[in-house]
Structure formats: structure tokens, C-alpha cells
C-alpha positions as CSV (number, residue, x, y, z in Angstrom):
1,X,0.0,0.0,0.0
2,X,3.2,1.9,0.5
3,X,3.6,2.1,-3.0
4,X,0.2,2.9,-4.1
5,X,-0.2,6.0,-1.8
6,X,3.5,7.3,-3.1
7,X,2.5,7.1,-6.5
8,X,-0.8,8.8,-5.5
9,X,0.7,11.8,-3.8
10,X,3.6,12.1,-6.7
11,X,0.4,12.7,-9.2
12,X,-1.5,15.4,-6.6
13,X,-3.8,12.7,-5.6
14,X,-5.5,12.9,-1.5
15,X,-4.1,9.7,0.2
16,X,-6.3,7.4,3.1
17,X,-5.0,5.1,4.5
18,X,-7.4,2.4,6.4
19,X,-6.0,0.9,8.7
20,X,-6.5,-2.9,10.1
21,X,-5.0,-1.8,14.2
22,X,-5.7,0.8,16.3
23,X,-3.3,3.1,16.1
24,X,-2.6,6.1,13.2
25,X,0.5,5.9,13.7
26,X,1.3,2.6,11.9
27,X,0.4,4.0,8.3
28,X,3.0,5.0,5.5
29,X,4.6,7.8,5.6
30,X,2.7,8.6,2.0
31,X,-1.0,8.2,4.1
32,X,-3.1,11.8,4.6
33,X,-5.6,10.6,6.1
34,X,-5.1,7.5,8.7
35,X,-8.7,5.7,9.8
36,X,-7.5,3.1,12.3
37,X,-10.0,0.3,12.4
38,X,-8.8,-1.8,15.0
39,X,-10.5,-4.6,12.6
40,X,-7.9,-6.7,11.5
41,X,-8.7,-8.4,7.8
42,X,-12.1,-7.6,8.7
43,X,-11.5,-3.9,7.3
44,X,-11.4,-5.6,3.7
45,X,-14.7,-4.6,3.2
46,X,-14.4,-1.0,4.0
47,X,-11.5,-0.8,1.7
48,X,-13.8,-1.8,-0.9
49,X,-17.2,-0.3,0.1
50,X,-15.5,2.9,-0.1
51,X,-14.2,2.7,-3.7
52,X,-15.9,2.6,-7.0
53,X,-13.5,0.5,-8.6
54,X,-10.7,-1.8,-7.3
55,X,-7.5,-2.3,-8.7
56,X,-5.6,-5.4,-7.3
57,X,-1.9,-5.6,-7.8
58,X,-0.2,-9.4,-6.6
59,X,-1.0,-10.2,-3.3
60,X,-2.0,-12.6,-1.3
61,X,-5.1,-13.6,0.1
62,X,-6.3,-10.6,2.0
63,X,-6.0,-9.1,-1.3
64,X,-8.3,-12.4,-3.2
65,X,-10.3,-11.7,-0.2
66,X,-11.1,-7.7,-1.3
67,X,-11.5,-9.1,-5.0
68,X,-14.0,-11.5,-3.7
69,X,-15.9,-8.7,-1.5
70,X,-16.1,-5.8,-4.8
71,X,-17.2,-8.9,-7.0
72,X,-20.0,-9.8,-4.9
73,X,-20.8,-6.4,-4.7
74,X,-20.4,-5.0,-8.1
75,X,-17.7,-3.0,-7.8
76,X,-15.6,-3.5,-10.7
77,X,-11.7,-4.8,-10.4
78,X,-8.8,-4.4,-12.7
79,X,-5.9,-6.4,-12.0
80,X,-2.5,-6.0,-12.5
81,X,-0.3,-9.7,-11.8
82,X,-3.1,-10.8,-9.6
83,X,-5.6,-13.9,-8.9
84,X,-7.3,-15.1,-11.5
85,X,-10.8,-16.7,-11.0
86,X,-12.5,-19.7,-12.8
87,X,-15.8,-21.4,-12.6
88,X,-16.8,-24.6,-13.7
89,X,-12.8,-25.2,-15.5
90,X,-13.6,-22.2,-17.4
91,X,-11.7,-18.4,-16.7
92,X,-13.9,-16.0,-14.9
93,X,-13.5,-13.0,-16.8
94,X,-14.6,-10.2,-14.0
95,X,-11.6,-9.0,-13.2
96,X,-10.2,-6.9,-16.0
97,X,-6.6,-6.8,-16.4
98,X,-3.8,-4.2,-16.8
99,X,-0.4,-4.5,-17.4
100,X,1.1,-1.7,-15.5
101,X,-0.1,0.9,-12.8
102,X,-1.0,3.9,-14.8
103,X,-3.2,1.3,-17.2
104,X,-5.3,-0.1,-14.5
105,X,-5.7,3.7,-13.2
106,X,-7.0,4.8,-16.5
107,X,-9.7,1.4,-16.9
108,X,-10.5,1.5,-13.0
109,X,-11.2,5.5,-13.8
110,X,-13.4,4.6,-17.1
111,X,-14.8,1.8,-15.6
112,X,-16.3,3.4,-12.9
113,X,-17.0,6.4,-14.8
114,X,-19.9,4.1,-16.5
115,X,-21.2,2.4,-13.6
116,X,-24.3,3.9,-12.5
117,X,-24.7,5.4,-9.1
């Protein structure tokens, strides 16, 4: 997440950072606004709830887990060398891939852009 919010403040953007302890003091340096949850993996779903589009680079499963949360909600995911889903032997095709950073910011942005509120 490190990463993300650097790149985020180098382009002008706002960063927020929540957090899974209790304590603002544990996020990045790169974080403008710290919400500490004191939730755990549980805070998943906030991550997502609060976006309108989800962009999912690696990870492991706390990150599958957020993919699996905007899925079910129809929040739309772009991933960039992440999971990939399939169903009955056959690829999944809701998540929409990217190969780089600044391509899954431009489809996350246009993807959400159409989704109606």
C-alpha cells in the first residue's frame, strides 16, 4: 500500500490510508488521512465499500479476499499480476486486467465512470 499511496501523492492525488490496528501511527509515511479500524482483515470490506472501482496488484489472500468482496458487490476490479478466477474449469472474466499501474488507473477511472450510481 506503500507504494500505491507514493505514487498517489507524486500525481496530486489525496491519500487514506485504512488501517486494520488501532493506532494512526502505523500507516506509511505517504497516508493523509489514517482511519485506524482496529479490525484486522475484517477492514477488507471498507476498503472496498469505499471505492468505485478496485484495482488489485499481486497479493496474497487478503488481497483475493477484497476481489472477492467488490465482486459480490459489483464493484468493478482491474488487476495487474493478480488472482485469477475460474468457474466450472472455465476463466472467470470479472476481473479486468492491466499490465502496469497507470493502465489499470485509466480502466478502474473509465470503468467506474460508467457504472451507474
Amino acid at each position: 500500500m506503500e507504494a500505491v499511496c507514493r505514487g498517489a501523492k507524486s500525481n496530486g492525488g489525496t491519500t487514506i490510508g485504512i488501517l486494520p490496528g488501532s493506532d494512526r501511527r502505523n500507516a506509511n509515511d505517504w497516508v493523509d488521512v489514517a482511519i485506524p479500524t482496529a479490525m484486522g482483515q475484517a477492514r477488507n470490506v471498507l476498503v472496498v465499500k469505499t471505492g468505485e472501482a478496485v484495482i488489485a496488484i499481486g497479493g496474497r489472500y487478503g488481497t483475493l479476499s477484497e476481489i472477492g468482496h467488490a465482486l459480490k458487490a459489483g464493484i468493478p476490479v482491474v488487476g495487474v499480476r493478480t488472482w485469477s478466477l475460474s468457474k466450472d474449469g472455465k476463466i472467470d472474466p470479472s476481473i479486468s486486467t492491466a499490465q502496469t499501474a497507470n493502465e489499470a488507473v485509466e480502466k478502474a477511472i473509465k470503468i467506474a465512470g460508467s457504472q451507474e450510481t
